[in-house]
C-alpha positions as CSV (number, residue, x, y, z in Angstrom):
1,X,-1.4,64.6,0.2
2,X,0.7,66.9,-1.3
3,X,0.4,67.5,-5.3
4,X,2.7,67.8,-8.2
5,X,1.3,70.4,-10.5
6,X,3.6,70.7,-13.9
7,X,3.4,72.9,-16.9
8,X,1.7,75.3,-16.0
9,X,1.0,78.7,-18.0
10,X,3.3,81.1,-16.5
11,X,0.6,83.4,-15.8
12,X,-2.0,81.8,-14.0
13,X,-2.3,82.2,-10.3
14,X,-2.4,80.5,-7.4
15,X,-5.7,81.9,-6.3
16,X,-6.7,79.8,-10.2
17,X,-5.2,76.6,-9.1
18,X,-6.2,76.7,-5.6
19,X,-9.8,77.1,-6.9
20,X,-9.5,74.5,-9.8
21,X,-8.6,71.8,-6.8
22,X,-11.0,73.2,-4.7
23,X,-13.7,71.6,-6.8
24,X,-12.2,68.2,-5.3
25,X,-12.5,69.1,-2.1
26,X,-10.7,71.2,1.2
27,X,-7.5,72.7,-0.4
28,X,-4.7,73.3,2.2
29,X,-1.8,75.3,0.7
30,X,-1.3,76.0,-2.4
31,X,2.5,77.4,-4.1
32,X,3.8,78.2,-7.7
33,X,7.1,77.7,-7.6
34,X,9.0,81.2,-8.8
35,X,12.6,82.4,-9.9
36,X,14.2,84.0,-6.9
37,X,15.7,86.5,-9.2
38,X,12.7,87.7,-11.6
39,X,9.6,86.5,-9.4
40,X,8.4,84.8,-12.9
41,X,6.6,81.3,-12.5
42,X,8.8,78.6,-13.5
43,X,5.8,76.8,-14.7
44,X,5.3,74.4,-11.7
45,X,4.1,74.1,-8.3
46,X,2.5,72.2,-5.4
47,X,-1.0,72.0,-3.6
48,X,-1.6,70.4,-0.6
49,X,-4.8,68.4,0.3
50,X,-5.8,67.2,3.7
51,X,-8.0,64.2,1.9
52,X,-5.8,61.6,0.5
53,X,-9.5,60.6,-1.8
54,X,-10.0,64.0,-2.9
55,X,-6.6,64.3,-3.7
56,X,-6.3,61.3,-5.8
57,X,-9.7,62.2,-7.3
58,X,-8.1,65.2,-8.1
59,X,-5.1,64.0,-9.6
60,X,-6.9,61.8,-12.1
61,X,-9.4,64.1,-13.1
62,X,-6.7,66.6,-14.0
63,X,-3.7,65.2,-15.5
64,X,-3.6,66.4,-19.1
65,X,-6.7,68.9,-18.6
66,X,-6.3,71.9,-20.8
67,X,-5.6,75.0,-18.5
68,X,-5.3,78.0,-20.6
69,X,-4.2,76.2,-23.5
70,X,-1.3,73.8,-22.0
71,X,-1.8,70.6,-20.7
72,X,-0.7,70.3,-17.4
73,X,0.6,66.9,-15.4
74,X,-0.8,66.3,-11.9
75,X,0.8,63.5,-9.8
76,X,1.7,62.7,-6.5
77,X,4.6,64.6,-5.3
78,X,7.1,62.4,-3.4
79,X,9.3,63.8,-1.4
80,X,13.5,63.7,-2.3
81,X,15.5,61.3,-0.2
82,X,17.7,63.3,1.9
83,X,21.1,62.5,-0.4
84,X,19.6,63.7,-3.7
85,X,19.3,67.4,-2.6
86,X,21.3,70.1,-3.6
87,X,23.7,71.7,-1.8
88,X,24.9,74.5,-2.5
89,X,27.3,75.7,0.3
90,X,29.0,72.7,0.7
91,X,31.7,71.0,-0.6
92,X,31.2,67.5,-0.5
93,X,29.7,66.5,-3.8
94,X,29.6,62.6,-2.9
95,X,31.7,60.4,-5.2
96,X,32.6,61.4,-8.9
97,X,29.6,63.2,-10.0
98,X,30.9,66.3,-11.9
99,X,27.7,68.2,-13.7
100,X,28.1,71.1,-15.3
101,X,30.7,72.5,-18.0
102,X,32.9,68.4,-18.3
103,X,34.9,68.9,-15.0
104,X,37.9,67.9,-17.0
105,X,39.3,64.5,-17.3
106,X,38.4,62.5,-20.0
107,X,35.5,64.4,-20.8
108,X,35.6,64.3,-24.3
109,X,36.2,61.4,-25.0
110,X,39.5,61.9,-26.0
111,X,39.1,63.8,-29.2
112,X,41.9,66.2,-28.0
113,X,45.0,64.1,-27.7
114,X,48.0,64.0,-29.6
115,X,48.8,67.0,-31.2
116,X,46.8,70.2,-29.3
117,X,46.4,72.9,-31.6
118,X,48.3,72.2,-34.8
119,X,48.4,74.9,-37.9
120,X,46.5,77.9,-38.0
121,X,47.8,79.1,-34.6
């Protein structure tokens, strides 16, 4: 099964987490997730259990446990259906859904029309 492990402290380890789900049972991989820029934890990451049992007896024995003074969340990890993820060579972005900085259009609401920038300017 593979594991969902959330807020973690940015320093720990994964030599710490792999041996904190160890004490569940056979650990397979385990990977804190880290910017590609800085190498700095992002404060989440994954471990993977062969046991499906241990795993859940894992998970409910440490959501919310203190580790190094944060609370961390332990949960399944489901895996993203092939449409939600990112792309980021591509240019299809599938229908009408701008993120970022408005992608213009009616974006705000409308609060700009009639008028521009009146006095002052």
């Amino acid at each position: 099964m593979n594991i969902f492990v959330g807020s973690l402290p940015f320093s720990i380890e994964e030599a710490d987490l792999r041996e904190s789900f160890e004490a569940y049972g056979a650990v397979d991989s385990v990977k804190i997730i880290t910017d590609k820029f800085t190498g700095r934890s992002k404060g989440f990451g994954f471990v993977e259990m062969p046991n499906d049992d241990e795993a859940q007896k894992a998970i409910d024995e440490l959501n919310g446990a203190t580790v190094q003074g944060r609370a961390i969340v332990v949960n399944k990890s489901e895996p993203k259906p092939e449409g939600e993820r990112r792309s980021f060579n591509s240019n299809s972005r599938g229908g009408d859904s701008r993120g970022g900085y408005g992608g213009g259009g009616n974006s705000r609401g409308g609060e700009n029309r009639g008028g521009g920038n009146r006095g002052g300017y």
